[in-house]
C-alpha positions as CSV (number, residue, x, y, z in Angstrom):
1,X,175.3,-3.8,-115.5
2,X,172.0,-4.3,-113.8
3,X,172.2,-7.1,-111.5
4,X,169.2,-9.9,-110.4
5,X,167.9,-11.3,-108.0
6,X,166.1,-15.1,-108.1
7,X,164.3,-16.2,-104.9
8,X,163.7,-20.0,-104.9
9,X,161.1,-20.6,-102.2
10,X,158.3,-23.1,-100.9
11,X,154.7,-21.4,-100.9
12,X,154.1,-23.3,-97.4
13,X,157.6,-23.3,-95.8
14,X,157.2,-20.6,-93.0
15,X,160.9,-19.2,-93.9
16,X,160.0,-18.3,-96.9
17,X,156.9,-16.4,-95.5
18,X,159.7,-14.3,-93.4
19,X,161.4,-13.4,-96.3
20,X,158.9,-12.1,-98.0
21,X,158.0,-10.2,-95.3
22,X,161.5,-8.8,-95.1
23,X,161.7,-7.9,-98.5
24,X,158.6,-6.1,-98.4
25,X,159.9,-4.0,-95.5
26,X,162.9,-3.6,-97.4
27,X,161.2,-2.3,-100.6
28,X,159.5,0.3,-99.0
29,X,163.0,2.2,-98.7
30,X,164.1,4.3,-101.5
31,X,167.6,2.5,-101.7
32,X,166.0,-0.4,-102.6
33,X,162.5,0.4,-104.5
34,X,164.1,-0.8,-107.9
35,X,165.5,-4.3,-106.5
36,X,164.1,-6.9,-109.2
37,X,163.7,-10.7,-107.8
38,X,162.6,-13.2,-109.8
39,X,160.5,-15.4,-107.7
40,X,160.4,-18.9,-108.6
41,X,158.6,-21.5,-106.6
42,X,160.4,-24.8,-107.1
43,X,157.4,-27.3,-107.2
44,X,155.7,-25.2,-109.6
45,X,158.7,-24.9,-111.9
46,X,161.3,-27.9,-111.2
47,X,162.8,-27.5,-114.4
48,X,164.6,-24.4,-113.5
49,X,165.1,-25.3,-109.8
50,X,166.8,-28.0,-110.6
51,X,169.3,-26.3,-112.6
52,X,170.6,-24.3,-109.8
53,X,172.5,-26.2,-106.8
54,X,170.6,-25.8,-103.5
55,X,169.0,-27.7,-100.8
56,X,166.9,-25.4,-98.7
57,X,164.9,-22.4,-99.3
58,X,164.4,-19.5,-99.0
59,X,167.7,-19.0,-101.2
60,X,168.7,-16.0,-103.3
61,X,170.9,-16.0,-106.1
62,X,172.6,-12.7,-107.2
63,X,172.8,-13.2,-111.0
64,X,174.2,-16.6,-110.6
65,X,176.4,-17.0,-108.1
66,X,174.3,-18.1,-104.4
67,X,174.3,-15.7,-101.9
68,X,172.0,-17.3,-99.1
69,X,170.5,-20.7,-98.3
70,X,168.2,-21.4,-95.2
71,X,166.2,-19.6,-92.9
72,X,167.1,-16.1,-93.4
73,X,167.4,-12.5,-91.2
74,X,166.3,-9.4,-92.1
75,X,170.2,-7.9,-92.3
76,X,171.0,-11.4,-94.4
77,X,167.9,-9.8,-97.0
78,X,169.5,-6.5,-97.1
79,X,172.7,-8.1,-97.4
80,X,171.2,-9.8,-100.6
81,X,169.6,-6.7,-101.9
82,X,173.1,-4.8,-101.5
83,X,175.0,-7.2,-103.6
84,X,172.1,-6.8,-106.6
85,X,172.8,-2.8,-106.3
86,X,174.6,-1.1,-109.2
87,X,177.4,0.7,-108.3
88,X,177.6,4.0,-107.1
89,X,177.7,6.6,-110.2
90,X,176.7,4.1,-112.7
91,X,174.0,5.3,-115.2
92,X,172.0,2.5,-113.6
93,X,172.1,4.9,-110.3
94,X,170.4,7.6,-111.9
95,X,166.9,7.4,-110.2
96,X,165.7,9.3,-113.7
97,X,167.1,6.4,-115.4
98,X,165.5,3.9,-113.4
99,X,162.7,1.6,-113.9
100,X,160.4,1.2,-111.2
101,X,161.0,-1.1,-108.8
102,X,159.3,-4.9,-109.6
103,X,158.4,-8.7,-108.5
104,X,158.6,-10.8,-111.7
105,X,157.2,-13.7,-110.8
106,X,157.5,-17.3,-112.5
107,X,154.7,-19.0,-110.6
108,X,152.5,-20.3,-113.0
109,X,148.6,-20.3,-112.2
């Protein structure tokens, strides 16, 4: 089963900024081109950030269980991405079976 990633994040909080640009450096590797992360910023949609029990951002939720709160590293990104991975062998694996990799965003302009 394909597995997702949801960012809640701050558009001015300068950790957020450097996980962004750690996930943008990560994306650029084949391993993890078809990572999906939902982005949600949580001033522009409180009604889903406050279902989900944090305190800080940047923090990432593999399906639903948390996986990182806080300021972040680059290896605590990757760590993230690893955990949304499908196993190795699954059909999900199959680069010809993959979609291409994708930011869905739930900012609202």
């Amino acid at each position: 089963m394909k597995k997702h990633i949801k960012l809640f994040y701050l558009k001015n909080c300068p950790y957020c900024r450097q996980a962004f640009a750690f996930i943008d450096e990560l994306k650029q590797q084949e391993a993890y081109k078809n990572v999906e992360i939902v982005l949600i910023e949580e001033t522009e949609l409180p009604e889903i950030a406050e279902a989900y029990d944090y305190y800080y951002v940047p923090t990432f939720y593999v399906d639903e269980d948390k996986k990182h709160e806080g300021a972040v590293t680059r290896e605590q990104v990757e760590a993230v991405f690893k955990e949304a991975l499908p196993p190795a062998g699954s059909e999900e694996d199959d680069p010809a079976e993959a979609s291409h990799g994708k930011w869905v965003s739930l900012r609202y302009k």
